[in-house]
C-alpha positions in Angstrom: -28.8 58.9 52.4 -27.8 58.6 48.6 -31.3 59.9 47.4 -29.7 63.2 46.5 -27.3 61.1 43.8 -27.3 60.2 40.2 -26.7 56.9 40.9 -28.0 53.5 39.5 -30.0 51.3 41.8 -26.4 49.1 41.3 -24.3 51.7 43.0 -26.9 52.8 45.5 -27.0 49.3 46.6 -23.2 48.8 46.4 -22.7 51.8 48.7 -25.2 51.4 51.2 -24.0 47.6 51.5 -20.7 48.8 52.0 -19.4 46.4 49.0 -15.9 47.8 48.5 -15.4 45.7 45.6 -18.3 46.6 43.7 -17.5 50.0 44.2 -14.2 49.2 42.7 -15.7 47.5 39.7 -17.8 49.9 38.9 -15.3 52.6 39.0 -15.2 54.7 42.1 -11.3 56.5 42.2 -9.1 53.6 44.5 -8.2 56.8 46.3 -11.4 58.2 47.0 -12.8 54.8 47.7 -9.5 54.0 50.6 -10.8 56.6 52.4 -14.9 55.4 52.5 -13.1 51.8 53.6 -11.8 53.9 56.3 -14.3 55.4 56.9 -16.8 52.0 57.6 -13.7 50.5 59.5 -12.1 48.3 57.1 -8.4 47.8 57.6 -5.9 48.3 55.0 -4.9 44.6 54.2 -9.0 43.8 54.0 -9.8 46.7 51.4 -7.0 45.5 49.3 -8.5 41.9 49.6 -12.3 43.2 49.5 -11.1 45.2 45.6 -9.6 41.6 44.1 -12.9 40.0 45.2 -15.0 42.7 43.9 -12.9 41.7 40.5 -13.1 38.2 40.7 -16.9 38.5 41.6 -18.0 40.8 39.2 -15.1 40.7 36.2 -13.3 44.0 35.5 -13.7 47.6 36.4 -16.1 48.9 34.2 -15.7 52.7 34.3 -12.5 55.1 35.5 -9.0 55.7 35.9 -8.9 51.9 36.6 -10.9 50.3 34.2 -9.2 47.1 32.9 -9.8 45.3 29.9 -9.3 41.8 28.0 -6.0 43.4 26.4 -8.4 43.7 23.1 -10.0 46.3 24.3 -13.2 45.0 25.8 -14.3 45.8 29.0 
């Protein structure tokens, strides 16, 4: 199913777990990423919940239009 990808074995796991968060982290677009939640069924109020816990599990978004750092510029 994601054989076809460049991804890492990180995302290809992330994505075929469904982990919304990780996906998050590891910077898939929040707008691209609403409609894949949709997609697997996950209500509004639990993606929002599932993208802080992919933050507080696995630190900041590493990669995107999202990516957050420690205000010193390290990811």
């Amino acid at each position: 199913m994601v054989g076809g990808y460049d991804l890492t074995e990180e995302e290809q796991q992330a994505f075929l777990r469904e982990d919304i968060g990780l996906l998050y982290v590891l910077g898939i677009n929040g707008q691209l990423l609403m409609h894949y939640a949709a997609f697997t069924g996950l209500e509004w109020d639990a993606y929002i919940k599932a993208m802080r816990l992919g933050v507080a599990t696995h630190g900041n978004v590493r990669a995107g239009l999202y990516v957050m750092t420690d205000g010193r510029g390290a990811v």
